[in-house]
N, CA, C and O atoms as a GROMACS GRO file, in nm:
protein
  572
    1UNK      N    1  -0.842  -2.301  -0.911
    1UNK     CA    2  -0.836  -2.192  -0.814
    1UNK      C    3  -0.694  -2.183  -0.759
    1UNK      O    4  -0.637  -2.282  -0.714
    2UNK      N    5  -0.635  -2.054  -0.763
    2UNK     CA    6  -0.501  -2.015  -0.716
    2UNK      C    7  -0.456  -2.069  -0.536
    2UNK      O    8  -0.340  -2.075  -0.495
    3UNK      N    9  -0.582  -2.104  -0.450
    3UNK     CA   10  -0.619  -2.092  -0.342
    3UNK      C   11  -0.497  -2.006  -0.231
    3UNK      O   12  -0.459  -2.040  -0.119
    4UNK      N   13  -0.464  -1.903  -0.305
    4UNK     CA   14  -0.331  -1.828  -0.235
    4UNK      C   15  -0.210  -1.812  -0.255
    4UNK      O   16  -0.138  -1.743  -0.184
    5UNK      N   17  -0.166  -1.884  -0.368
    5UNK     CA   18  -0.054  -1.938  -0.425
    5UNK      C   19  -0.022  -1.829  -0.507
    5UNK      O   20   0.077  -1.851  -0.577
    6UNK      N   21  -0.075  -1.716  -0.521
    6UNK     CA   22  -0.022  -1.611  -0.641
    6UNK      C   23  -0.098  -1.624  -0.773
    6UNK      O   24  -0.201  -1.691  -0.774
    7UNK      N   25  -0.058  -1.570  -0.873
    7UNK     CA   26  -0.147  -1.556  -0.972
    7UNK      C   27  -0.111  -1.657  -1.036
    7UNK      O   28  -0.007  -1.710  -0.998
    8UNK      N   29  -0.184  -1.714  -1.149
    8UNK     CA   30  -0.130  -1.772  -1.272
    8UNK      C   31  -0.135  -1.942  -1.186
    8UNK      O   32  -0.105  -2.017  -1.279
    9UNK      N   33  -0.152  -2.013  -1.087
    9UNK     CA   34  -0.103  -2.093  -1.026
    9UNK      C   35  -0.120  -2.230  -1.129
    9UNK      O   36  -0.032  -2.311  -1.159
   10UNK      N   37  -0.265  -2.227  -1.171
   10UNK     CA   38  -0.300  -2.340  -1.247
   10UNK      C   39  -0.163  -2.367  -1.407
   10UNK      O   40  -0.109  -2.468  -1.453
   11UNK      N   41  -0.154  -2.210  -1.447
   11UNK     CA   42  -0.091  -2.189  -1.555
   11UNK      C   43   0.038  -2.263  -1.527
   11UNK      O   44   0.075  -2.354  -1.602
   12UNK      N   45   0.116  -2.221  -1.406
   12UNK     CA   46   0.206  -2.240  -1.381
   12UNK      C   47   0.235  -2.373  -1.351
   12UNK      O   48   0.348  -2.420  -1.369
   13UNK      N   49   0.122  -2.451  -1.298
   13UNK     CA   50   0.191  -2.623  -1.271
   13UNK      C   51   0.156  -2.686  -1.416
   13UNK      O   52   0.181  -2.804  -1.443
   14UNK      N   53   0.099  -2.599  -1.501
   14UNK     CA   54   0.096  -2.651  -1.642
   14UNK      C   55   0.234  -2.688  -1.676
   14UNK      O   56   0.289  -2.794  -1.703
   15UNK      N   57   0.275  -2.556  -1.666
   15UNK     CA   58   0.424  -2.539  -1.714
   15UNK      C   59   0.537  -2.634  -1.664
   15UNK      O   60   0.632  -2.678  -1.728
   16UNK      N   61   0.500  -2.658  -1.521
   16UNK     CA   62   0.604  -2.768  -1.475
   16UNK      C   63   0.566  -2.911  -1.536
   16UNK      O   64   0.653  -2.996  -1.554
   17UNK      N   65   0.430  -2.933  -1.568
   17UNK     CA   66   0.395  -3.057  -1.633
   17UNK      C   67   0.485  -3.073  -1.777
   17UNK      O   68   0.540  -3.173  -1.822
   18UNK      N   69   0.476  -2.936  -1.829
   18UNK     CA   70   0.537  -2.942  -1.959
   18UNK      C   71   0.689  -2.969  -1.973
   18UNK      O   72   0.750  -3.037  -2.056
   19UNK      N   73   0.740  -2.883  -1.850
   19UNK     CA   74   0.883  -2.953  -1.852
   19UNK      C   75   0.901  -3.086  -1.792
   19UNK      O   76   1.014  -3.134  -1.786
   20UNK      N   77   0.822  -3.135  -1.758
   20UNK     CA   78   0.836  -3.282  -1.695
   20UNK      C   79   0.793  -3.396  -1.795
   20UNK      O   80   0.828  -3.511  -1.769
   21UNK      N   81   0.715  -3.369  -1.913
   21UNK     CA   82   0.767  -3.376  -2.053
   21UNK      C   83   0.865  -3.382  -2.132
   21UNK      O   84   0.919  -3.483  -2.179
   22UNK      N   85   0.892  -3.266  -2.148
   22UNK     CA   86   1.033  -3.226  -2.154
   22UNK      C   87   1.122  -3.334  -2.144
   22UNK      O   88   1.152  -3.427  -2.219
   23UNK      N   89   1.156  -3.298  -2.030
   23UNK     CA   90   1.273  -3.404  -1.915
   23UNK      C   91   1.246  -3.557  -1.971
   23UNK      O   92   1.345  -3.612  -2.019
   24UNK      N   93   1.140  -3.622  -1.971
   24UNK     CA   94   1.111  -3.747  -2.069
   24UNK      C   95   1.175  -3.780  -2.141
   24UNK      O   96   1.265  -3.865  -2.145
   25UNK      N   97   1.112  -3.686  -2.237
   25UNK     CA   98   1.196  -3.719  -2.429
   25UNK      C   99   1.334  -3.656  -2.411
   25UNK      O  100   1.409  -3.644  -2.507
   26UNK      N  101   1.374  -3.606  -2.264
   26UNK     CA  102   1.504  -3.598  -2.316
   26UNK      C  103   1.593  -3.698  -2.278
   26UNK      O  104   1.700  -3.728  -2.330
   27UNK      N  105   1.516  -3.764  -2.145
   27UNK     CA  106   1.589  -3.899  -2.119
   27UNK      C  107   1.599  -4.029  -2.190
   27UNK      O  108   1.680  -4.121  -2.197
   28UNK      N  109   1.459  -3.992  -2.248
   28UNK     CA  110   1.454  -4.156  -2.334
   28UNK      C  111   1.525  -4.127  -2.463
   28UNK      O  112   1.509  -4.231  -2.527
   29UNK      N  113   1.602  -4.034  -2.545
   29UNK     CA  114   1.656  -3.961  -2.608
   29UNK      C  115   1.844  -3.983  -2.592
   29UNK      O  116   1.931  -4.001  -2.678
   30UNK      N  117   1.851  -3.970  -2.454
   30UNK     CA  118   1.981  -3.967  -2.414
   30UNK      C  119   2.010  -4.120  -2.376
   30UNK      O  120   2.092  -4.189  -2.437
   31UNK      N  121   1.920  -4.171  -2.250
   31UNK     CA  122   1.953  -4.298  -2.157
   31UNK      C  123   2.045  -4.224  -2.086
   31UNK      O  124   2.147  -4.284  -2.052
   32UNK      N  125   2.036  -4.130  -2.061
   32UNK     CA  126   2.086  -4.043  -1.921
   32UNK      C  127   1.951  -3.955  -1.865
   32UNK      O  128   1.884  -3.862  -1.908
   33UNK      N  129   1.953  -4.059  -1.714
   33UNK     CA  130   1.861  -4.005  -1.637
   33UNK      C  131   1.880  -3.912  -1.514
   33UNK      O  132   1.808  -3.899  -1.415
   34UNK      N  133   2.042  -3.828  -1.558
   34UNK     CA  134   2.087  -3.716  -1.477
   34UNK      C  135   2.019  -3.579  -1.523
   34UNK      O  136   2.047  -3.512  -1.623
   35UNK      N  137   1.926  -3.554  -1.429
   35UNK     CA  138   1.922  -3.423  -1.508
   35UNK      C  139   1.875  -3.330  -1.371
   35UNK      O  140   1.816  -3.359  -1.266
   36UNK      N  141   1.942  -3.179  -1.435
   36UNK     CA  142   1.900  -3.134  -1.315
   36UNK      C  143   1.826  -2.953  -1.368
   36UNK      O  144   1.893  -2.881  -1.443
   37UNK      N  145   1.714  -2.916  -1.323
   37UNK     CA  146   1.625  -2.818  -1.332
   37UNK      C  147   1.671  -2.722  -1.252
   37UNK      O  148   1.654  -2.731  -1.130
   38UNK      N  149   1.749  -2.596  -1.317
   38UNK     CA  150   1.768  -2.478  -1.228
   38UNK      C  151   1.755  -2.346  -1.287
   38UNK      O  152   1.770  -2.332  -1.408
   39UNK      N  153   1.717  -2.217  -1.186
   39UNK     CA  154   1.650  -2.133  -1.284
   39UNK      C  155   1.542  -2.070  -1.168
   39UNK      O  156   1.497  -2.118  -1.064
   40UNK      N  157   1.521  -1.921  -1.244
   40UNK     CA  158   1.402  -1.871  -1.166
   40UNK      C  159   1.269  -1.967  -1.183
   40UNK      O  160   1.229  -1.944  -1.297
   41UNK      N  161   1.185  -2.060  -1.123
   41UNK     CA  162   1.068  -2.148  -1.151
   41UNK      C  163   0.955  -1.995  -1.093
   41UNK      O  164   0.845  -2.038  -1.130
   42UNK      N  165   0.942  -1.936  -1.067
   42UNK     CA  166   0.838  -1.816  -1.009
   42UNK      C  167   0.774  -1.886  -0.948
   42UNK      O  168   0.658  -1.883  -0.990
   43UNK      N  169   0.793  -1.978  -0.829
   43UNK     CA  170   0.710  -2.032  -0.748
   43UNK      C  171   0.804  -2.068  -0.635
   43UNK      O  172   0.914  -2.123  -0.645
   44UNK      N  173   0.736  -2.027  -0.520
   44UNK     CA  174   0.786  -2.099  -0.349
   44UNK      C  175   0.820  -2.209  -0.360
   44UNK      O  176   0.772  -2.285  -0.444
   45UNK      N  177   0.936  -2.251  -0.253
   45UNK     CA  178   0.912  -2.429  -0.265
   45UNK      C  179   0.801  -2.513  -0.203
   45UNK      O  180   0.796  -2.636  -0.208
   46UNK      N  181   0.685  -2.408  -0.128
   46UNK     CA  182   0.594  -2.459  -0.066
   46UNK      C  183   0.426  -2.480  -0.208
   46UNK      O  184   0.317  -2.530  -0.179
   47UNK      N  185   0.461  -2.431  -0.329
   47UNK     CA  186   0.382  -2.410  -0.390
   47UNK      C  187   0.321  -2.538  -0.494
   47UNK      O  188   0.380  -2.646  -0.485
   48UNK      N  189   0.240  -2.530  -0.562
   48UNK     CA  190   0.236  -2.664  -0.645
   48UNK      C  191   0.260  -2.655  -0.776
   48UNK      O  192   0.183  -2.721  -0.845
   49UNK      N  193   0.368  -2.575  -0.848
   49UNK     CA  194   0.401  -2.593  -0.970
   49UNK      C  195   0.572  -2.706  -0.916
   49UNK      O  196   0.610  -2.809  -0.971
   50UNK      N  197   0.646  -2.624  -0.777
   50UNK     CA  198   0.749  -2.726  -0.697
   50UNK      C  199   0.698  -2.839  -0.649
   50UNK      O  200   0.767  -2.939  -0.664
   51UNK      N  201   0.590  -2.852  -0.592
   51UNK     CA  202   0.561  -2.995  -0.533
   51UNK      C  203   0.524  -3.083  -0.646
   51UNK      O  204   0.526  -3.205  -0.630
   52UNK      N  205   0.476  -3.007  -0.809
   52UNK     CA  206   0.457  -3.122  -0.922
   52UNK      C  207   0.574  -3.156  -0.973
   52UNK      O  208   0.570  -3.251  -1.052
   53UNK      N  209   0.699  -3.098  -0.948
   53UNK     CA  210   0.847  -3.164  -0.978
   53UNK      C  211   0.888  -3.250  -0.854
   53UNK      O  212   0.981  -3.329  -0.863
   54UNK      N  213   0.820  -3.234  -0.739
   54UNK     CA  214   0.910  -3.278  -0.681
   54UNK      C  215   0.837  -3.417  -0.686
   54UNK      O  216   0.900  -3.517  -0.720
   55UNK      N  217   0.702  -3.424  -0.651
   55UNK     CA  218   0.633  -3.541  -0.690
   55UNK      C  219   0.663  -3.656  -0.824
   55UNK      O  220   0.637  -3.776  -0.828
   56UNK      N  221   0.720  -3.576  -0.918
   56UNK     CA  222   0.733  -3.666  -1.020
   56UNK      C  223   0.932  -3.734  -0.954
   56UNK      O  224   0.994  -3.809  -1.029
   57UNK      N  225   0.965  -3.710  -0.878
   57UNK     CA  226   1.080  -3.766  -0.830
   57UNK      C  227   1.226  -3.667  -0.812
   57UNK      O  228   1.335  -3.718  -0.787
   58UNK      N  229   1.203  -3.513  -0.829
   58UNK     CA  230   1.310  -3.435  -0.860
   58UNK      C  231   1.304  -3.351  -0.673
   58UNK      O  232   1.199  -3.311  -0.624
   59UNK      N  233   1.420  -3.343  -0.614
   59UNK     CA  234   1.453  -3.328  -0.522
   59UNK      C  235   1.563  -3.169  -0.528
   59UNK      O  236   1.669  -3.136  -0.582
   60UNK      N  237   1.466  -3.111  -0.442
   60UNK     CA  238   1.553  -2.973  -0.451
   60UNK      C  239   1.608  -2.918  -0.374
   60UNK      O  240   1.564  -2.864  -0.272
   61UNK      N  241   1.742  -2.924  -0.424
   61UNK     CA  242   1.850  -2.926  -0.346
   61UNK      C  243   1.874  -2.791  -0.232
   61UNK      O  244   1.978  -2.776  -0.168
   62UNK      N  245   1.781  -2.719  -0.225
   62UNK     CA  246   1.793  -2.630  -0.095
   62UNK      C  247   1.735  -2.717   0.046
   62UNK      O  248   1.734  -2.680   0.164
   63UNK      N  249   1.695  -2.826  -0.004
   63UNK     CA  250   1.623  -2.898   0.136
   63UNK      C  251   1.747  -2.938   0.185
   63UNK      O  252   1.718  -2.975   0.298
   64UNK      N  253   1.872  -2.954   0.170
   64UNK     CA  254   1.983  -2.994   0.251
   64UNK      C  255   2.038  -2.898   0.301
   64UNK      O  256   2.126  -2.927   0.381
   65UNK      N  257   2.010  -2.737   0.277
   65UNK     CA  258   2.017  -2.637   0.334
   65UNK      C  259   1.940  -2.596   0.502
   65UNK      O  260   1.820  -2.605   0.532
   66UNK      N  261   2.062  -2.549   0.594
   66UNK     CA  262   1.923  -2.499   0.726
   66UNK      C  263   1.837  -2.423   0.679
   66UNK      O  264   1.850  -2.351   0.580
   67UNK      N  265   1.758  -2.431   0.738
   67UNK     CA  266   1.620  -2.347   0.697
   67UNK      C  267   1.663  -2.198   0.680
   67UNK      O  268   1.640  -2.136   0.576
   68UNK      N  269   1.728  -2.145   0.792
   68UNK     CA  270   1.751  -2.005   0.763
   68UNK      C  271   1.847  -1.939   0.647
   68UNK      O  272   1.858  -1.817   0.634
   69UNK      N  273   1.927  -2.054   0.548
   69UNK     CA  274   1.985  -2.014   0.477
   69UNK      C  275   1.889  -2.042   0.307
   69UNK      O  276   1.940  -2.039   0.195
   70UNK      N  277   1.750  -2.067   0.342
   70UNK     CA  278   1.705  -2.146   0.238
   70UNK      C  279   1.658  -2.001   0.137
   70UNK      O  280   1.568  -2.030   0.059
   71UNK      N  281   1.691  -1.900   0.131
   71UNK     CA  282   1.635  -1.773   0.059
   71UNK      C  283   1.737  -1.741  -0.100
   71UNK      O  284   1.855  -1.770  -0.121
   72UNK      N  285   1.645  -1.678  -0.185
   72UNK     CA  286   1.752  -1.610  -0.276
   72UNK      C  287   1.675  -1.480  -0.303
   72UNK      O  288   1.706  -1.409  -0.399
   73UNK      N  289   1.605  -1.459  -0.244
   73UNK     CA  290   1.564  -1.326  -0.209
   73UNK      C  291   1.513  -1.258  -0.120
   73UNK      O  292   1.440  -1.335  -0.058
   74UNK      N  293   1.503  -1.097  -0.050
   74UNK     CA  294   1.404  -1.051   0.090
   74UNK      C  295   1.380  -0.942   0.022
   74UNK      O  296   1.451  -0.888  -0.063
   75UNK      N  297   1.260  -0.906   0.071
   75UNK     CA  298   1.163  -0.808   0.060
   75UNK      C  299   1.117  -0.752   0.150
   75UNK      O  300   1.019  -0.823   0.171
   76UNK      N  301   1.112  -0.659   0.237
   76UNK     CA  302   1.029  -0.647   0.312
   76UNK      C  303   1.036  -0.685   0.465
   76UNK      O  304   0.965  -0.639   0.554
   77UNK      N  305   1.116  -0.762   0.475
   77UNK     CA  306   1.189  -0.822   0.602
   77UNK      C  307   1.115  -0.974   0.594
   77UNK      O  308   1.105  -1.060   0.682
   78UNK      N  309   1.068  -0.976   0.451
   78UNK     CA  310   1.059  -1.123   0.419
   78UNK      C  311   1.083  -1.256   0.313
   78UNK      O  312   1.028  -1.287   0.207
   79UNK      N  313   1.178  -1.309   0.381
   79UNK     CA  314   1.260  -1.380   0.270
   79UNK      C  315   1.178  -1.506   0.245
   79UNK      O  316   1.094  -1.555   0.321
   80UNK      N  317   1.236  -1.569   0.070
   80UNK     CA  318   1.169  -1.702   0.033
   80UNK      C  319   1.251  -1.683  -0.098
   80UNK      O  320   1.308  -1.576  -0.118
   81UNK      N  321   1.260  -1.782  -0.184
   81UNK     CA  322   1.331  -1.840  -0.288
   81UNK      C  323   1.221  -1.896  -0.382
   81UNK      O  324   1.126  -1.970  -0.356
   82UNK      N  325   1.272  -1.826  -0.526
   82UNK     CA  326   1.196  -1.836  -0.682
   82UNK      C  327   1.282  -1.897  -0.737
   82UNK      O  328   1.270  -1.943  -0.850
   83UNK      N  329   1.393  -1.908  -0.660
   83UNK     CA  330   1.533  -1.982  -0.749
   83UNK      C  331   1.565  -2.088  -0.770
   83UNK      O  332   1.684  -2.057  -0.776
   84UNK      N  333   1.567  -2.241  -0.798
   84UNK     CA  334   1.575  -2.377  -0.730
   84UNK      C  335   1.665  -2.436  -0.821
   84UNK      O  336   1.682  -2.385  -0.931
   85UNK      N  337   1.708  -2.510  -0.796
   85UNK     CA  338   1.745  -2.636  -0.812
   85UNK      C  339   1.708  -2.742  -0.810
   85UNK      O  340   1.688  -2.782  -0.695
   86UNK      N  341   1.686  -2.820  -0.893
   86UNK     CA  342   1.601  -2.978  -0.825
   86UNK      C  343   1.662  -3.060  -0.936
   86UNK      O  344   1.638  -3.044  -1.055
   87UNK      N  345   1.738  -3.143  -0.886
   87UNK     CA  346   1.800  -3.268  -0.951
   87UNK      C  347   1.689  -3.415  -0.934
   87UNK      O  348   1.612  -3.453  -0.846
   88UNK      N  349   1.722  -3.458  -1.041
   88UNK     CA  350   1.641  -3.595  -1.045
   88UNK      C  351   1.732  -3.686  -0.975
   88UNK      O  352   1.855  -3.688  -0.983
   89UNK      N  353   1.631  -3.781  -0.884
   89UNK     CA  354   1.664  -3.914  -0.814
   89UNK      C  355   1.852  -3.957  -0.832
   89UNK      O  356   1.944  -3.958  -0.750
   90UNK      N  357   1.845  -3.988  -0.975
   90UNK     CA  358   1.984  -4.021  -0.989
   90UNK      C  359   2.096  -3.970  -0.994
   90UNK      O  360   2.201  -4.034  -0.993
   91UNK      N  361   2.081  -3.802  -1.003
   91UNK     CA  362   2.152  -3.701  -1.055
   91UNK      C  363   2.193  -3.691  -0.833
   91UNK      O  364   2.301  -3.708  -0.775
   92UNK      N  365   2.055  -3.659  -0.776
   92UNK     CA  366   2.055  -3.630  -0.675
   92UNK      C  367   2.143  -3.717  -0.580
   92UNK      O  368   2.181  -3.657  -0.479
   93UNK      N  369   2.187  -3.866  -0.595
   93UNK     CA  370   2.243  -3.917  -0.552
   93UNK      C  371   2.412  -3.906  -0.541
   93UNK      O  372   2.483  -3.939  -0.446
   94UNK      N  373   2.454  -3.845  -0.674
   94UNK     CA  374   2.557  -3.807  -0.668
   94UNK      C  375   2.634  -3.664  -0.642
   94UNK      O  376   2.746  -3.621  -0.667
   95UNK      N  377   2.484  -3.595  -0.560
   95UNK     CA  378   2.578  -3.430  -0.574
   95UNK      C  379   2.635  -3.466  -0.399
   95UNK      O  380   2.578  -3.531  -0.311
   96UNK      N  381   2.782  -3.386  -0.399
   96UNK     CA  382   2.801  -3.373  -0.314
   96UNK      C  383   2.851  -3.279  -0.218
   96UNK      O  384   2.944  -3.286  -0.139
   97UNK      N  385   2.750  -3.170  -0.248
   97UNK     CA  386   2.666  -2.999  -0.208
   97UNK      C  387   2.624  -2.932  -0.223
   97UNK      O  388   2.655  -2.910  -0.340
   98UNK      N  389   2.540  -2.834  -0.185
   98UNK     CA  390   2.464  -2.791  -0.223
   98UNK      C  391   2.490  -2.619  -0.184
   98UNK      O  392   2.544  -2.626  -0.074
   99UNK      N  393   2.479  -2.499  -0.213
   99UNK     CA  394   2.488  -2.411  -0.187
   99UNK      C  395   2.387  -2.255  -0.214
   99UNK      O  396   2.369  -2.204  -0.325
  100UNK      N  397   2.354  -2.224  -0.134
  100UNK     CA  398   2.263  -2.058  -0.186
  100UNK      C  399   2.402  -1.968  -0.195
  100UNK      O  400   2.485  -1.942  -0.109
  101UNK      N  401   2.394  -1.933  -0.333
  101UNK     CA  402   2.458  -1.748  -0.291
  101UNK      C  403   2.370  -1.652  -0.310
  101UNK      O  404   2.304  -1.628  -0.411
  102UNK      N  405   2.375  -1.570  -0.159
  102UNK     CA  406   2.232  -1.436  -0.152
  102UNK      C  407   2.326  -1.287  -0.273
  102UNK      O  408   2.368  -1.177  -0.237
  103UNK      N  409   2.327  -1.341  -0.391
  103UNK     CA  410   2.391  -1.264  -0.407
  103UNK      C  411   2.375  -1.097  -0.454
  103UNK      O  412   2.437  -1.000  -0.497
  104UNK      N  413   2.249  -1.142  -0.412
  104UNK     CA  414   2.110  -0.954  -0.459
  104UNK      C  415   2.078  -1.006  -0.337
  104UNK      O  416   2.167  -0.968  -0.260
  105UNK      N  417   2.006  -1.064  -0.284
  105UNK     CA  418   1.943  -1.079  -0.156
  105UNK      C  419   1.986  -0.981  -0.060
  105UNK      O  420   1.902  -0.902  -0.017
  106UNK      N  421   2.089  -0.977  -0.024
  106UNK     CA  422   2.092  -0.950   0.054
  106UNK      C  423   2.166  -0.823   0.078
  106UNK      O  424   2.231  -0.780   0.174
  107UNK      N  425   2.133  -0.773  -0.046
  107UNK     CA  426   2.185  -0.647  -0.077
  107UNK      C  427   2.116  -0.526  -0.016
  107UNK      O  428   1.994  -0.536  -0.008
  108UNK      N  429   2.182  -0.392   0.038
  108UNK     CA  430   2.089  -0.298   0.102
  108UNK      C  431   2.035  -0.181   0.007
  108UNK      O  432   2.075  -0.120  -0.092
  109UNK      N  433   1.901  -0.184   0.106
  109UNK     CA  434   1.872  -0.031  -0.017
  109UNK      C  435   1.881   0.058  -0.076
  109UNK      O  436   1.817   0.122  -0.161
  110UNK      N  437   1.988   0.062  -0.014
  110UNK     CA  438   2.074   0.228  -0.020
  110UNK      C  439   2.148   0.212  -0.156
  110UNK      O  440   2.159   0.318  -0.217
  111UNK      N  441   2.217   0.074  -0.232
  111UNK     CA  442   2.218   0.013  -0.322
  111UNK      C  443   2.179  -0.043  -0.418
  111UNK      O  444   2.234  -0.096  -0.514
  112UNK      N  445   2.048  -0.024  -0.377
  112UNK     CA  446   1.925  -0.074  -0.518
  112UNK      C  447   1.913   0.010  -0.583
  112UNK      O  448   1.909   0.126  -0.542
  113UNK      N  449   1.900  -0.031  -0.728
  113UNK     CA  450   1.929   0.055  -0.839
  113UNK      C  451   1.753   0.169  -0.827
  113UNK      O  452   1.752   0.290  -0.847
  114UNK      N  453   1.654   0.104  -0.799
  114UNK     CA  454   1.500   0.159  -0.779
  114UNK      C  455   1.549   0.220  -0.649
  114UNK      O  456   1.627   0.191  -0.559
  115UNK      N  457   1.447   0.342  -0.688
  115UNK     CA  458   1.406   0.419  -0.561
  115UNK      C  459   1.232   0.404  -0.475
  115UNK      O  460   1.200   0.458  -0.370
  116UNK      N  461   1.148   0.314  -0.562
  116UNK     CA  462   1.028   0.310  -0.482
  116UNK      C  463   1.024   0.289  -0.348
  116UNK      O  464   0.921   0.332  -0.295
  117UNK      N  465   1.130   0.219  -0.255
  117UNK     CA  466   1.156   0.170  -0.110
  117UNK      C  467   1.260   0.281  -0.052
  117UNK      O  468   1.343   0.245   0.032
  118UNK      N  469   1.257   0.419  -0.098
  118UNK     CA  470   1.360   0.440  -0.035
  118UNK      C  471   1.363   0.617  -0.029
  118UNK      O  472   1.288   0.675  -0.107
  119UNK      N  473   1.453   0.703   0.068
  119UNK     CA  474   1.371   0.819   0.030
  119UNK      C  475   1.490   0.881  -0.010
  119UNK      O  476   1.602   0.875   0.041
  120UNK      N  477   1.433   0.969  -0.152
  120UNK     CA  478   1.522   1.042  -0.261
  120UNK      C  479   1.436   1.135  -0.310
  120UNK      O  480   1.351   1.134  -0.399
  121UNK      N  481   1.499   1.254  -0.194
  121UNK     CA  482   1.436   1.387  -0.233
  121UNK      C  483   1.447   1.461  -0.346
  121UNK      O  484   1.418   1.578  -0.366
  122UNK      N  485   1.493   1.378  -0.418
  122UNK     CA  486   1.515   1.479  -0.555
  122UNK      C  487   1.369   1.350  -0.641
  122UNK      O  488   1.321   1.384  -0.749
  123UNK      N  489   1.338   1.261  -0.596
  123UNK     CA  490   1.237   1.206  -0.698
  123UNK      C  491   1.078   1.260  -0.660
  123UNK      O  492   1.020   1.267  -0.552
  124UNK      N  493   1.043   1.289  -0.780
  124UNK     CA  494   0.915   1.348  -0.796
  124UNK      C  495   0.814   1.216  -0.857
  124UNK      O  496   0.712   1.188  -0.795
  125UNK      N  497   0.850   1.140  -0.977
  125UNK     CA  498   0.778   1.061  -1.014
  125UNK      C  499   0.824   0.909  -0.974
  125UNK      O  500   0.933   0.901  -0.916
  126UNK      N  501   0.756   0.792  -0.998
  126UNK     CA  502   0.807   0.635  -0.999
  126UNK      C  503   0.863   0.556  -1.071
  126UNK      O  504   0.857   0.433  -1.082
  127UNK      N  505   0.946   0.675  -1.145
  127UNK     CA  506   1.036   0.602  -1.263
  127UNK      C  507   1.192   0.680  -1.245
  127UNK      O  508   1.279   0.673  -1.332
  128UNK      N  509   1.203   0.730  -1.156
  128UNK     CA  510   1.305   0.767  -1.079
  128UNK      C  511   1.413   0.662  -1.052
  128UNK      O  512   1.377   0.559  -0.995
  129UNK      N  513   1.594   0.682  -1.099
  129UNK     CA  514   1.670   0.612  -1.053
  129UNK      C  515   1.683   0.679  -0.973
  129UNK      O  516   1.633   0.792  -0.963
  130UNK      N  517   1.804   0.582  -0.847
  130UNK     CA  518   1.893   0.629  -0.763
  130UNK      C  519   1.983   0.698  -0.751
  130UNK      O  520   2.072   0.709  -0.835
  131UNK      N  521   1.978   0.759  -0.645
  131UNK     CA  522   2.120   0.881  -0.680
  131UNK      C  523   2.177   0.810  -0.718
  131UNK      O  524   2.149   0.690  -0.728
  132UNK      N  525   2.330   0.896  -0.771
  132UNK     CA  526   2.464   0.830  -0.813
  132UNK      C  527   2.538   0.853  -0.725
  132UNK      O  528   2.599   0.956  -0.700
  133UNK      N  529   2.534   0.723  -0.658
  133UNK     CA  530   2.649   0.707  -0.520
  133UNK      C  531   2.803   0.806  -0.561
  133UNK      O  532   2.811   0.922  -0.518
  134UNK      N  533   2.857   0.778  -0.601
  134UNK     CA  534   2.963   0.822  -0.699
  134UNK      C  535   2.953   0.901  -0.837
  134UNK      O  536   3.008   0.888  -0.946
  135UNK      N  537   2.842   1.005  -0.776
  135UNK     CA  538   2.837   1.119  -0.922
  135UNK      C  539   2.942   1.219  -0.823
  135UNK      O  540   3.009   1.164  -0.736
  136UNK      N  541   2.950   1.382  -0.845
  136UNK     CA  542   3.038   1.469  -0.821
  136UNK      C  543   3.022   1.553  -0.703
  136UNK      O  544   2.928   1.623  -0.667
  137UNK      N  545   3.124   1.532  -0.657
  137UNK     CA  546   3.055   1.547  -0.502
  137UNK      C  547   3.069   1.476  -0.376
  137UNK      O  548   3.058   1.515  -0.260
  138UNK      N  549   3.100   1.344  -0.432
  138UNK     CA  550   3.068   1.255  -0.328
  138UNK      C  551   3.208   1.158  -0.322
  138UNK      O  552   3.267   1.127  -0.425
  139UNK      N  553   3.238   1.128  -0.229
  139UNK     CA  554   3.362   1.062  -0.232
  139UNK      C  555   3.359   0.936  -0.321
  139UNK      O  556   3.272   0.850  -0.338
  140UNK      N  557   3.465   0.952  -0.364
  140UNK     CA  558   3.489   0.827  -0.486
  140UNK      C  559   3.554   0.699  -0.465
  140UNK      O  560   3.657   0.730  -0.405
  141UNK      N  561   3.552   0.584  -0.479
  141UNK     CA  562   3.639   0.448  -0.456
  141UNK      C  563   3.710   0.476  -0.579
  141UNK      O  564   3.670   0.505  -0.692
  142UNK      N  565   3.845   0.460  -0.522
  142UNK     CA  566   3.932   0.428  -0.643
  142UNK      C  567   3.989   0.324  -0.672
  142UNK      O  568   4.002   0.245  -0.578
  143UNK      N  569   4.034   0.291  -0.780
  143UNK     CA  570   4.065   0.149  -0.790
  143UNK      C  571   4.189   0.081  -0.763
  143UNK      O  572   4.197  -0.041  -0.777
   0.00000   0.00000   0.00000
């Protein structure tokens, strides 16, 4: 049962099981037990496909972040992070920082390439781009 966690939840801590597999044969493979997992995971850090990495010993590195900087995305006037990082135990010992860049996050609407959030009187259907900030007409940045 998903018990709130979004769809797919069971599927999804499959998947972290599988890379935690993975990560195994690649250590016993190497005898390097640096390794570090980064990447959209499609899960909260409050969720349990993250708490089955973090449980197996991998530490993600937005927890050294303040809380209010812990996002790589908002929606809605509500932010949370699909994005992570999580270095293993040994890897984790030697980083020394950690950083979010909001670098869509925190981008405004008026700038999003979709128009579903936004109002553009010339769109009739939901497959509508955005005006062209800079089509003819409109003042231009030059370079």
């Amino acid at each position: 049962m998903d018990a709130g966690q979004g769809c797919w939840n069971g599927l999804r801590v499959g998947q972290a099981q599988a890379l935690l597999a993975f990560t195994d044969r690649l250590e016993a493979a190497t005898g390097d037990s640096d390794v570090l997992l980064m990447g959209d995971f499609n899960a909260y850090s409050e969720e349990d496909p993250i708490r089955t990495l973090e449980a197996a010993g991998y530490v993600n590195g937005s927890d050294r972040l303040p809380a209010e900087d812990r996002y790589s995305y908002q929606f809605g006037g509500q932010f949370g992070s699909l994005d992570h990082a999580l270095a293993s135990g040994s890897l984790n010992a030697q980083l020394s920082g950690v950083t979010e860049w909001h670098i869509n996050s925190d981008e405004p609407t008026l700038a999003d390439y979709n128009v579903e959030y936004k109002a553009n009187p010339e769109c009739r259907t939901g497959v509508c781009t955005s005006p062209d900030l800079y089509g003819p007409g409109l003042p231009r940045q030059r370079p």
